[in-house]
N, C-alpha and C positions, 0 to 999 in steps of 0.2 A: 504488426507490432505485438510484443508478450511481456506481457509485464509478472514479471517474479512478487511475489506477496510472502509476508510469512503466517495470517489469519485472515480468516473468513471478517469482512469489512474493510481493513486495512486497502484495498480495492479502492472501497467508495470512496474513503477517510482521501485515500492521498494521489491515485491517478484517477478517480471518475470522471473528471474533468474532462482529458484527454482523451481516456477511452470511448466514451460518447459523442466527444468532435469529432476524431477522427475515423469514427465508426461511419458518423454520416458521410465522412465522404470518401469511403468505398474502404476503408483501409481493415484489412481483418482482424479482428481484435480477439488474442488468444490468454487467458490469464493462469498460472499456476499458483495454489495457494498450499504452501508447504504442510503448515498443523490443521489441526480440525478444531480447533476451539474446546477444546475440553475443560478448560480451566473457567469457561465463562458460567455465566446464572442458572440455574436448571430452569425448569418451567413454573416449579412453583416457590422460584426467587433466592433459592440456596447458592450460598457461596459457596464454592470446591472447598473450602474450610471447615463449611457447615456439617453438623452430622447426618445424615442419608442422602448426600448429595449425588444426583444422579445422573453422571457424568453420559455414559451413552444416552438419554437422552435430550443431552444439551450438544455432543455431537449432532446427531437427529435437527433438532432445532437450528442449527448453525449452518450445515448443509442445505437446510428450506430456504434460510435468509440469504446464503449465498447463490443460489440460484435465480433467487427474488433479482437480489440486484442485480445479478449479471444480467436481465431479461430485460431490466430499466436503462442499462447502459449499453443492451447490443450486443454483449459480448459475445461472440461468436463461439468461442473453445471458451471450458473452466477445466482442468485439471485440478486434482485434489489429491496431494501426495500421501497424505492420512496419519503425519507424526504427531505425536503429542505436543502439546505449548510443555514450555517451558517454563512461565512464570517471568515475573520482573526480575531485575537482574537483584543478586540477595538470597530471595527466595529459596526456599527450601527445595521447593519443585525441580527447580535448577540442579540436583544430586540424583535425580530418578533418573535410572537406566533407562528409561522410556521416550525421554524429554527432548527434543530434539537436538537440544545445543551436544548432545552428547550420543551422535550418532554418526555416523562415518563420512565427513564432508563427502569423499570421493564417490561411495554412492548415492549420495542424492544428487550430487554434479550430473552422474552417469544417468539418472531419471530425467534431470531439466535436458540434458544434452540432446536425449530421446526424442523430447518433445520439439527441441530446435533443429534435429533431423529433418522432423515429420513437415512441419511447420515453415522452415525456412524464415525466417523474421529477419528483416531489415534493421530492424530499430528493438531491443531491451529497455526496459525498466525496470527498475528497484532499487535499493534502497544503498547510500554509499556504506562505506568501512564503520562507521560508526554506529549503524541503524539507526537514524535521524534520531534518534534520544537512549541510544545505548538498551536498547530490548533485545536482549540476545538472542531470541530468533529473528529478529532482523537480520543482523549480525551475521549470523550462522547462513540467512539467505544471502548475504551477500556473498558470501564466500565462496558458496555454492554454484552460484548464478555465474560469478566472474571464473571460477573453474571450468564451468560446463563452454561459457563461451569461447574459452580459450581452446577447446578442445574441438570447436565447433568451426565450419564454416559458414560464410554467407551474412552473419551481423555485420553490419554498416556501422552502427552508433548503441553506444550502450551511455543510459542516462540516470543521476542518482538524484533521487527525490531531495528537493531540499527547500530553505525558507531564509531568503532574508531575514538582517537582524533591527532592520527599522522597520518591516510587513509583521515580522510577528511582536514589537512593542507597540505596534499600530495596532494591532487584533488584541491582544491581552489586555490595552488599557480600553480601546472597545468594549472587550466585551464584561471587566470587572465593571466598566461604570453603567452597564446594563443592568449587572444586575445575574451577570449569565453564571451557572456553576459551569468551571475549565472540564476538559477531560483531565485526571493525572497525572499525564506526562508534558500538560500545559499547566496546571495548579501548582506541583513539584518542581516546575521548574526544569524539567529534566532536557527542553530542549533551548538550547541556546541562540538557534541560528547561526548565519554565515555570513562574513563580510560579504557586504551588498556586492563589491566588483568582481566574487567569485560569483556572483551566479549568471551566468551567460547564457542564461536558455530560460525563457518568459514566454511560455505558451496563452493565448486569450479563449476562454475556453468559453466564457461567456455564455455562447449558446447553449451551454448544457449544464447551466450551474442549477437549473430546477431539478436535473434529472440525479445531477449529484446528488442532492438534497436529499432526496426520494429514495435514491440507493441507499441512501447510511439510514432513514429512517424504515426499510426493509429490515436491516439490520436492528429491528425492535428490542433484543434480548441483551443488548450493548448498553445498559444506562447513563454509561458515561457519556454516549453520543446525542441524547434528548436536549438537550439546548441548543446542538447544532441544528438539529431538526427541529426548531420550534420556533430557529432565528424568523423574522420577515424575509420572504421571497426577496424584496431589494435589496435588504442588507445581506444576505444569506451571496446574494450573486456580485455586491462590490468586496466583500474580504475574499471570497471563492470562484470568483472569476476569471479569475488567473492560475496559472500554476506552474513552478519554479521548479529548475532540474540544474545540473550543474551534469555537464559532458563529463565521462567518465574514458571514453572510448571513443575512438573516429579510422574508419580507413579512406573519409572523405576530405574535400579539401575545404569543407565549410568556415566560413568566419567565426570567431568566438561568440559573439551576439549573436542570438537568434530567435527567430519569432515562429521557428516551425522545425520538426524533429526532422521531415524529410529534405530539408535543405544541402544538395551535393549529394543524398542521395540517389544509385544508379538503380532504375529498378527494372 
């Protein structure tokens, strides 16, 4: 299984779940993560906005945390393509020749495609057309990902990250009458969800909702993600217990519902 990313955490944040179920049972778990986080906190708490903010070593820093998690979650392969973030969508950052939204789809296809050479994956993940809340390097990975695999042989099933629209008013009024601060692009509003009967793919991941946990709080330098990590163990594992993907791709004959990615697949 390779799950395409476009940031160091975004991993933990939205396949941990999987990655770590199906790690246990034998499935090899390769992940690419397109930028390097540059844009996040440096070490001693500066914003990329701040003055001396010190972006290589907040790459540095982001590369340790992503290694952290992947070691929580099993991951077998990280791949790190090393573009710059982008910024939220708006953003000034979004104009820097550097940025990734503004780099050559066709070669970064041509790197993930590399990696689906080497790798041979049954099963993709990442993010649909829209980047689950419009982040343009999402966006740009998806674009990527669904190029490189069009170019590619041997995927079975490509899966796009996604959230019901009754699972995430279930979680938002959760977690306001907690008390919790949102990441975001959960405060902002910026994600909406999906009509419930598009999501046809309800993974139970269950057993690895502490190890998720523990991934994102790897991800220390992330402030927006400390309430995830601070939720209670049970609660942490009944809103995160699960995880919702809407089929994007099949050359198999599987049913719409499903409760598992390798279903119809040949292997």
């Amino acid at each position: 299984m390779l799950c395409v990313h476009a940031h160091p955490d975004d991993e933990a944040l939205f396949t941990g779940g999987v990655q770590a179920h199906y790690g246990d049972r034998g499935v090899r778990q390769v992940l690419i993560t397109c930028t390097n986080g540059n844009l996040g906190i440096d070490p001693e708490g500066r914003f990329f906005t701040d003055e001396g903010h010190d972006a290589p070593s907040v790459v540095a820093l982001r590369a340790e945390e992503l290694a952290a998690s992947c070691a929580i979650l099993g991951i077998d392969r990280a791949v790190q393509l090393g573009y710059h973030d982008s910024g939220m969508a708006g953003w000034e950052t979004n104009k820097a020749s550097d940025a990734f939204v503004n780099q050559d789809i066709a070669e970064v296809a041509d790197r993930i495609a590399a990696v689906i050479a080497e790798e041979k994956p049954h099963v993709v993940v990442t993010y649909a057309a829209d980047g689950y809340y419009g982040h343009p390097d999402h966006i740009a990975t998806h674009h990527a990902t669904m190029e490189a695999v069009r170019r590619s042989e041997g995927v079975q099933k490509v899966y796009f990250i996604a959230l019901a629209k009754t699972a995430l008013a279930g979680f938002i009024e959760l977690a306001r009458g907690a008390g919790m601060a949102l990441p975001e692009w959960l405060d902002r509003e910026l994600v909406v969800g999906i009509d419930d009967e598009l999501v046809g793919t309800i993974i139970d991941c269950s057993d690895a909702a502490d190890r998720k946990q523990r991934a994102l709080a790897a991800h220390r330098s992330q402030h927006d993600n400390q309430d995830l990590v601070a939720m209670p163990s049970d609660l942490f594992t009944a809103v995160f217990g699960t995880e919702s993907y809407v089929r994007g791709l099949t050359t198999t004959n599987a049913p719409f519902h499903e409760t598992d990615f390798f279903t119809g697949v040949e292997l």
